[in-house]
C-alpha positions as CSV (number, residue, x, y, z in Angstrom):
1,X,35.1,4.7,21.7
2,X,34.4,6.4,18.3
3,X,35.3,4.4,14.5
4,X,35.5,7.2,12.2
5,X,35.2,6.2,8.7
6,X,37.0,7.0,5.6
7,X,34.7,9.9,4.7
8,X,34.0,13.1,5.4
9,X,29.8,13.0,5.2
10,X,28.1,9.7,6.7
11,X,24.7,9.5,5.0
12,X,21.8,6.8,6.1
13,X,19.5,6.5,3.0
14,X,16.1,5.3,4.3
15,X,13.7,5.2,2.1
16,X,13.7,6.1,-2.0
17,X,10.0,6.8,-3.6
18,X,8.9,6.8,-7.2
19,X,6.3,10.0,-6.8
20,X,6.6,12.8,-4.5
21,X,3.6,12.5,-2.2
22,X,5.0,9.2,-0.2
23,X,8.3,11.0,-0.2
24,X,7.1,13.7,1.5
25,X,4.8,11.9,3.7
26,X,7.5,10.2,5.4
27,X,10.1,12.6,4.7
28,X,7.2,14.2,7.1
29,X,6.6,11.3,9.5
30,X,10.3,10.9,9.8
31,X,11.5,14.3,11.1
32,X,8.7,14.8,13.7
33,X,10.0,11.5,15.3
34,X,10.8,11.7,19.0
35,X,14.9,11.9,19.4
36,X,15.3,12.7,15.4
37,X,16.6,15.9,14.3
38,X,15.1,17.3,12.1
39,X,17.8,19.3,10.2
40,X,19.3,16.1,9.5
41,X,16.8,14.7,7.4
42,X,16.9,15.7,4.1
43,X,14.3,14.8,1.0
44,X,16.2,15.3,-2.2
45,X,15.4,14.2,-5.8
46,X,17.3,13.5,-8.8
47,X,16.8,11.8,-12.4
48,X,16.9,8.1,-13.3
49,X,18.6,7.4,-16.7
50,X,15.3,7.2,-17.9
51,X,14.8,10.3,-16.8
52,X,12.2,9.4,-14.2
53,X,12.5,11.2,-10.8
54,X,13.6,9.3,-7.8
55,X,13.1,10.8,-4.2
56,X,15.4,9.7,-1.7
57,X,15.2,10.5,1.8
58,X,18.4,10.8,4.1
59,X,19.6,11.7,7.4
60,X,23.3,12.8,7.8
61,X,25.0,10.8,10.7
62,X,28.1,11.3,12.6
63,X,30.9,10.1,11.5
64,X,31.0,7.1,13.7
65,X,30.2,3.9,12.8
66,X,29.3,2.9,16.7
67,X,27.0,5.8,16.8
68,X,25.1,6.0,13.3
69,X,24.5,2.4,12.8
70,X,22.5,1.4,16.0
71,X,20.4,4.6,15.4
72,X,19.7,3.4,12.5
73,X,18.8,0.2,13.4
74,X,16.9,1.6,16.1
75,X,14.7,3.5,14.0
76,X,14.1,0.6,11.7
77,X,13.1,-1.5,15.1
78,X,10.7,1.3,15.8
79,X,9.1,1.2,12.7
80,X,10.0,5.1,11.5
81,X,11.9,3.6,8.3
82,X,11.7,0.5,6.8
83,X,15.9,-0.2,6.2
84,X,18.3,1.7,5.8
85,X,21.8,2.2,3.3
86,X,25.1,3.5,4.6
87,X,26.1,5.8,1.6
88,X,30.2,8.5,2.0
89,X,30.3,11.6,0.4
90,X,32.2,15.0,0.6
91,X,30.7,18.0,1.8
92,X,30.3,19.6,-1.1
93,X,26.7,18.0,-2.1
94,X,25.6,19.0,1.3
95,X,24.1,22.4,0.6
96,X,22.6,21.5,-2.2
97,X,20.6,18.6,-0.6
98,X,19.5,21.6,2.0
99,X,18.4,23.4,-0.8
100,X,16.2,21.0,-2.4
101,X,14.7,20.2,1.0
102,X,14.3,23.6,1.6
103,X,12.0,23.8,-1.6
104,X,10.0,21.0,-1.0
105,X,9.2,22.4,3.0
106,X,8.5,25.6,1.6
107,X,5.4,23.8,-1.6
108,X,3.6,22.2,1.5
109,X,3.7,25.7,3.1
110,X,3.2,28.1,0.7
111,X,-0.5,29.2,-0.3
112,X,-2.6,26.9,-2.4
113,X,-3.8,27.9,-6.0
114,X,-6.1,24.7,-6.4
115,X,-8.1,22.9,-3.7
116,X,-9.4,19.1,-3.4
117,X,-12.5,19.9,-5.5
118,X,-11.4,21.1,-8.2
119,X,-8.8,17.9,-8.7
120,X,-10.0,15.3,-11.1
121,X,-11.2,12.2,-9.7
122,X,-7.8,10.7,-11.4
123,X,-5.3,12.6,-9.2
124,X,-7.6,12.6,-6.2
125,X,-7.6,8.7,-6.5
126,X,-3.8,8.3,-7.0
127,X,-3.3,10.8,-4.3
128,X,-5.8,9.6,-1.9
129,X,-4.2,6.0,-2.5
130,X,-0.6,7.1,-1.3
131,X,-2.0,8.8,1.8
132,X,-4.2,5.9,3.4
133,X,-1.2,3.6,2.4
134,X,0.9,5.9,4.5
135,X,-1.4,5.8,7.4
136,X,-1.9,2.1,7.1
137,X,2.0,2.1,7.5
138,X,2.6,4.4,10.6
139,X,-0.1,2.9,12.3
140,X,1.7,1.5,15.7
141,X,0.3,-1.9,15.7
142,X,1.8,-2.8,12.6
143,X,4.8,-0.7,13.1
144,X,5.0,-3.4,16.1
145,X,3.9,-6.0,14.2
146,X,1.2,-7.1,16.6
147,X,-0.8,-10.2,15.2
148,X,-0.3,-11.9,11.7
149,X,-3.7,-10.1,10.9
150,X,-2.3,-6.7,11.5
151,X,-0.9,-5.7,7.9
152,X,-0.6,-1.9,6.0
153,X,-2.9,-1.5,3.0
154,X,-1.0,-3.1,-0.4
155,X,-1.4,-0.7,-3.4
156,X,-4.5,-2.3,-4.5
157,X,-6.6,-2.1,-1.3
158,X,-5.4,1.2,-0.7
159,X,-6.6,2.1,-4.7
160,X,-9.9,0.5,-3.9
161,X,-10.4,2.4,-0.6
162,X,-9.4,5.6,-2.0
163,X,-12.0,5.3,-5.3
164,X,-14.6,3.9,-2.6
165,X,-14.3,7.5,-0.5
166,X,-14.2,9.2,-3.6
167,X,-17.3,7.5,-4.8
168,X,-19.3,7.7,-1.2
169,X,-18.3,11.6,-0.2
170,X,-19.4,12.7,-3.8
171,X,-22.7,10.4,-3.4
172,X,-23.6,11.7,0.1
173,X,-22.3,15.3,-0.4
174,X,-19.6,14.8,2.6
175,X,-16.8,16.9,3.0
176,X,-14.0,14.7,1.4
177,X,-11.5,16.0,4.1
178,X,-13.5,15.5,7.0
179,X,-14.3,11.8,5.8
180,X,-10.9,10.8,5.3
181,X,-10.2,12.2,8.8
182,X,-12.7,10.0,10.2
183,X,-11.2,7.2,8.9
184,X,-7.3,7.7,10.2
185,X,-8.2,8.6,13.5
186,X,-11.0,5.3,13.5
187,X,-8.4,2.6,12.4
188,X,-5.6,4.3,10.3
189,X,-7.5,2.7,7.1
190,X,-7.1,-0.6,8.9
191,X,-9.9,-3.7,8.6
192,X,-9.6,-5.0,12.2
193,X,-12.1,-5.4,14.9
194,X,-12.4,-3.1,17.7
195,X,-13.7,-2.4,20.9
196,X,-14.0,-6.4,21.2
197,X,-15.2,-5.8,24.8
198,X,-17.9,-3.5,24.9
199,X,-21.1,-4.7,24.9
200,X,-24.7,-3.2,25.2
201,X,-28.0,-3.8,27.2
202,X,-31.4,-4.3,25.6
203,X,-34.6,-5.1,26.0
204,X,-34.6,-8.2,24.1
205,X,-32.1,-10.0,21.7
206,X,-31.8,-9.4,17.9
207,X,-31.2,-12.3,15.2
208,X,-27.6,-12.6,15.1
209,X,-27.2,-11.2,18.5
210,X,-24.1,-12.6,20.5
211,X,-25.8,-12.9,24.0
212,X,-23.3,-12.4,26.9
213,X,-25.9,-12.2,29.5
214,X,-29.2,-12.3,30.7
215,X,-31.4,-10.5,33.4
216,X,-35.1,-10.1,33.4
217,X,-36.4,-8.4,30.4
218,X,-33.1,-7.4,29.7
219,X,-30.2,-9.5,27.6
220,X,-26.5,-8.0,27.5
221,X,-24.8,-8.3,24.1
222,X,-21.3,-8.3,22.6
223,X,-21.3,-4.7,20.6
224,X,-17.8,-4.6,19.2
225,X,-16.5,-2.6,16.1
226,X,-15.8,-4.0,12.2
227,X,-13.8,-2.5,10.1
228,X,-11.9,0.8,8.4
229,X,-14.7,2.9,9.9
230,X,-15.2,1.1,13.4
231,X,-18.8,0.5,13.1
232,X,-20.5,-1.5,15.9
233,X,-23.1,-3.7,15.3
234,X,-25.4,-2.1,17.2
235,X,-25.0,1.0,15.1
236,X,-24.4,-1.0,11.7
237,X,-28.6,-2.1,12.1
238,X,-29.4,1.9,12.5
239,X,-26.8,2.4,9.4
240,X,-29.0,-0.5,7.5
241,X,-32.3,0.8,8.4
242,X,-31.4,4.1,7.2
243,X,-30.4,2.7,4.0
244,X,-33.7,1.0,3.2
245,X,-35.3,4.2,4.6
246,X,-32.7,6.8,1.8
247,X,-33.3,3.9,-0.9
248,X,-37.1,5.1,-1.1
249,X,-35.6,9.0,-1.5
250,X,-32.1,9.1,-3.1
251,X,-31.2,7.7,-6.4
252,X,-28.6,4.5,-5.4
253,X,-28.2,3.8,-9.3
254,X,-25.5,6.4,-9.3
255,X,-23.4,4.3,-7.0
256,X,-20.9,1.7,-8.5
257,X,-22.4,-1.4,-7.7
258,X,-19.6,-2.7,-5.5
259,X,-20.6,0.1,-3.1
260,X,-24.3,-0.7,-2.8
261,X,-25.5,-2.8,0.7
262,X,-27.3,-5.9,0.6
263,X,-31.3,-5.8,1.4
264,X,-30.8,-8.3,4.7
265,X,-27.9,-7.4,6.8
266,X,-25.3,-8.9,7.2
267,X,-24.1,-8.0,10.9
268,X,-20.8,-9.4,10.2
269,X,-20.1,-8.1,6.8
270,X,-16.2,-7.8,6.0
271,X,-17.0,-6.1,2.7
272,X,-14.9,-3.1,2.5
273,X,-16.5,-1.5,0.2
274,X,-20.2,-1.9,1.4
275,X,-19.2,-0.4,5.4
276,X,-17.9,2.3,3.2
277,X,-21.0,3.0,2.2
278,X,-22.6,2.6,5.6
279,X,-19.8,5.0,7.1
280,X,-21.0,7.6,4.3
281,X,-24.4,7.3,5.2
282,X,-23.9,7.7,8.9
283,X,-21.9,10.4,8.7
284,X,-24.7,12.4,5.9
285,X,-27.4,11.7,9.0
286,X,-25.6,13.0,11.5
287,X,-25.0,16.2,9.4
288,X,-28.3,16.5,8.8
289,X,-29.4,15.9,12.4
290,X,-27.5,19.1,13.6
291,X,-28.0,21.0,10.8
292,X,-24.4,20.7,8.8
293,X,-22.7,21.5,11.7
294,X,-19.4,19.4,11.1
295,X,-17.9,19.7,14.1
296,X,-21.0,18.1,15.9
297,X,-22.1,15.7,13.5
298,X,-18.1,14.5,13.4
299,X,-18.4,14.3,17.1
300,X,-21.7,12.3,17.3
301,X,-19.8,9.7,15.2
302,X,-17.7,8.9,17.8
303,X,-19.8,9.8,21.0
304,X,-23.3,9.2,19.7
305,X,-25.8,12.0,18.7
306,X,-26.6,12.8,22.8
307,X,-23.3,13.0,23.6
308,X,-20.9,13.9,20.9
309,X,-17.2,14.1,21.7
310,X,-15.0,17.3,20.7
311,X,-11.7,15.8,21.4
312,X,-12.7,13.5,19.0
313,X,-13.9,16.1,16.2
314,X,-10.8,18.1,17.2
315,X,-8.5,15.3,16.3
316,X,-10.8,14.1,12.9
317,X,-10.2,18.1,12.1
318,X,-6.1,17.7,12.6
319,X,-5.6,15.2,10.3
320,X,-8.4,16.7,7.8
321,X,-6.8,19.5,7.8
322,X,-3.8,18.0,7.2
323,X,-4.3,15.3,4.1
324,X,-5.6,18.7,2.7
325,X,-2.7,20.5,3.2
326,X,-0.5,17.6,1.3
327,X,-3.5,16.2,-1.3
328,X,-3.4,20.2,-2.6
329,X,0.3,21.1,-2.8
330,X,1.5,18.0,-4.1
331,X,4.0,19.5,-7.4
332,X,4.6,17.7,-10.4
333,X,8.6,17.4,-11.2
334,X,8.1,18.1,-14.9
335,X,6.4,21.3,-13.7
336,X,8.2,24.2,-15.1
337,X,7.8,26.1,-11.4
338,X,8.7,22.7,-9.6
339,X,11.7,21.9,-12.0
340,X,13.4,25.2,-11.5
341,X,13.2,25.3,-8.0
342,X,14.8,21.8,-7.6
343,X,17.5,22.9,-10.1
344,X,18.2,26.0,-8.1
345,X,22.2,25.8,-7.2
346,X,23.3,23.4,-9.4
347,X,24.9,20.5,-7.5
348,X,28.9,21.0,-7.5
């Protein structure tokens, strides 16, 4: 049975944005989804009366009411979009929200005059801000909604993280790319615990240790992972005795304060900023163990040093690769270039 409606374009509007980086990000997310086409979803911009841009992202629907709404809703359920508006039009505005789409697939593909580097730590900030959010957003457990502790950065935390990697890649000489990478495929940006049963074997039991079992001369010991970067405990000891070590040799001054670890670990620590810091620090000794090879050192985070895992490094390198590809060509709308692009084929 098919309801037609009254119009001769059904549009679902799912999603409007205030800057173009989180339009495009999900404009992004949305059209790789699994049983979404991806002609049909369009990112088009227009003015506010204030003059403000306003990106909108839509997908055209059949013009069936018993079709386009339970997709809709399905997608929502699913996480993809986070609600959705029924909005009728005519054909005629139809090419020209191709058009504008068209331009804004063809910025994130076209060459790059700028790179990450050369932004100011403002626009990397703001920038680096929208992306984690994004992650923190699309990460499946809290597109399920698994646990009350399971939440997506807020634009505060997601500012704070973003000024923290700023402030530790500069301070360690990291690649910033590779370090955000290492944090999305870790935990998506996310504080929760992980690997909460793996454990370790040693020789004897640290203070603090959570003692699971014992044999002789040997004690078995809960080793599970804290925070954004997924540091165990095990390897947050190394990461502190390192610091005392670097403190002798590198000038900590130049860090923010909030950034700087306490002199006595603190095995539990849930300061964001400070594993930060620790995460920045592992990942500048494991460069410097294989010599700045990235690939390796990126590996060893995950596998340890003996053992370093390249699917691992391969997938930190996808997503490095892309949050450079968006962070670079993101295009300002009151850019002459940008502006006349958009305008191109006036709407009718």
């Amino acid at each position: 049975m098919v309801v037609p409606l009254p119009t001769e374009v059904l549009i679902g509007e799912v999603g409007s944005f205030d800057n173009e980086l989180s339009a495009y990000l999900w404009f992004d997310y949305l059209r790789s989804r699994s049983g979404v086409d991806s002609s049909q979803v369009l990112l088009i911009v227009r003015e506010e009366a204030d003059k403000t841009p306003l990106y909108t992202i839509q997908v055209f629907l059949p013009n069936d009411a018993l079709t386009a709404v339970p997709f809709l809703a399905q997608l929502e359920a699913k996480g993809y979009i986070r609600g959705f508006q029924l909005a009728f039009s005519n054909s005629g505005p139809v090419e020209y929200y191709r058009k504008q789409t068209d331009v804004f697939v063809a910025t994130y593909k076209r060459p790059v005059t700028g790179t990450l580097e050369n932004l100011t730590s403002k626009q990397l900030q703001s920038r680096i801000a929208r992306f984690v959010a994004f992650k923190s957003w699309t990460d499946p457990r809290v597109r399920a909604g698994v646990g009350l502790d399971v939440a997506a950065l807020d634009q505060q935390q997601a500012t704070d993280l973003a000024a923290d990697i700023i402030a530790v890649a500069k301070f360690y000489d990291l690649p910033l790319d590779v370090f955000l990478g290492i944090g999305a495929m870790e935990n998506n940006y996310l504080s929760i615990r992980g690997d909460l049963t793996h454990s370790i074997w040693k020789r004897k039991a640290s203070k603090d240790d959570i003692i699971l079992k014992r044999r002789r001369r040997r004690v078995l010991v809960s080793n599970y992972s804290v925070g954004v970067w997924q540091i165990t405990r095990e390897t947050l000891r190394y990461a502190h005795v390192l610091y005392l070590k670097d403190n002798d040799e590198r000038d900590y001054s130049r860090l923010p304060k909030r950034l700087l670890p306490p002199l006595v670990l603190e095995l539990d620590v849930t300061n964001p900023h400070v594993l930060t810091t620790y995460a920045g620090l592992l990942l500048r000794d494991l460069l410097d163990r294989f010599n700045g090879d990235v690939v390796k050192a990126v590996g060893a985070y995950n596998g340890g040093p003996r053992n370093p895992n390249p699917e691992y490094a391969a997938g930190v390198q996808l997503v490095a690769s892309y949050a450079r590809n968006v962070l670079e060509r993101v295009t300002a709308v009151n850019e002459r270039e940008a502006r006349a692009d958009l305008a191109a084929g006036s709407q009718p």
